[in-house]
C-alpha positions as CSV (number, residue, x, y, z in Angstrom):
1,X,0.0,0.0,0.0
2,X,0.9,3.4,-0.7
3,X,1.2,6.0,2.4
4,X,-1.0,8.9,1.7
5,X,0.9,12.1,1.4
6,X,-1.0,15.5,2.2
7,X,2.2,17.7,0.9
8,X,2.2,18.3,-3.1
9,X,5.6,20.0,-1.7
10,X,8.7,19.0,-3.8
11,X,11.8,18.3,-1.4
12,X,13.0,21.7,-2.6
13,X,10.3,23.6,-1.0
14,X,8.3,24.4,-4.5
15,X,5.1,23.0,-5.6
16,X,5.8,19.6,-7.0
17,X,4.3,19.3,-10.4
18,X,5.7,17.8,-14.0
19,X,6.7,21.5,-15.0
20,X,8.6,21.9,-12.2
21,X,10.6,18.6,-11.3
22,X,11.1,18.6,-15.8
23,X,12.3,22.5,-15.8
24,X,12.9,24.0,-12.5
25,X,13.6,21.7,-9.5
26,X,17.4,22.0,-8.5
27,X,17.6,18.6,-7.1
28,X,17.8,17.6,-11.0
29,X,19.7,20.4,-12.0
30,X,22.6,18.8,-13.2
31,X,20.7,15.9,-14.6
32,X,19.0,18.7,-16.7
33,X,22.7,19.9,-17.5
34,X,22.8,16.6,-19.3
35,X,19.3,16.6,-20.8
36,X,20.5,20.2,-22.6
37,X,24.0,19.1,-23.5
38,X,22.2,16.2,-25.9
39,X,19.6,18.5,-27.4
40,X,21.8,20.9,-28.1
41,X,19.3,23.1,-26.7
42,X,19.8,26.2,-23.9
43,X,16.8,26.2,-23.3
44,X,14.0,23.4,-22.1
45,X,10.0,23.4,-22.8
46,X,7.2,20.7,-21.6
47,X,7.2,21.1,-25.3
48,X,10.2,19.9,-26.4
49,X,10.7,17.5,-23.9
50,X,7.3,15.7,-24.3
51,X,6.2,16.5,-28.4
52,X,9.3,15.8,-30.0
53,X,10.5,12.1,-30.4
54,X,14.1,13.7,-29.3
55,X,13.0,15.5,-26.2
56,X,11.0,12.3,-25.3
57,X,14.6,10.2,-25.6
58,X,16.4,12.6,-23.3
59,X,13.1,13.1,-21.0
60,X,13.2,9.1,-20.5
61,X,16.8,9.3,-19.8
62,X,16.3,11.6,-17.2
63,X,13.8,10.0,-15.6
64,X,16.2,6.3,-15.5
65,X,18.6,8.3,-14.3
66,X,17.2,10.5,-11.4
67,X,14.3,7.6,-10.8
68,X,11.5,11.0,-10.8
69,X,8.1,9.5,-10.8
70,X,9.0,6.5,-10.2
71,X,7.5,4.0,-7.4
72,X,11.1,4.6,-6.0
73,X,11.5,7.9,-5.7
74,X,7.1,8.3,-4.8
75,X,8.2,6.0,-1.5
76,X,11.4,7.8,-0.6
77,X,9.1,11.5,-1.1
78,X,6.5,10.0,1.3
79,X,9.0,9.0,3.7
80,X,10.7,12.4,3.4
81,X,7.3,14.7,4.0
């Protein structure tokens, strides 16, 4: 069973939502260092990360690689709040 949390806090303090842990959070900031590099992009979008078969390559990357929304990382956040 999952715990129930009440927070939609991220760890950082900032409302969790897609946008933010994708774009903003810096927990992942260096994983998003990486997600930039392979684009070749300096800037990142919900857009290019989730409508372009490229974007969606270096969005699942990012996600093996920081385990974000994953049942993993959901336990450890409920733990943490």
């Amino acid at each position: 069973r999952y715990k129930k949390t009440e927070s939609s806090k991220c760890s950082c303090g900032y409302t969790q939502t897609p946008q933010h842990l994708l774009l903003s959070c810096r927990n992942y900031r260096e994983a998003r260092k990486k997600i930039k590099s392979s684009l070749q992009e300096t800037r990142l979008t919900m857009s290019l990360l989730l409508d372009t078969n490229r974007g969606i390559q270096a969005t699942l990357a990012f996600i093996q690689e920081t385990k974000v929304g994953t049942r993993k990382w959901y336990l450890q956040q409920t733990t943490d709040n």
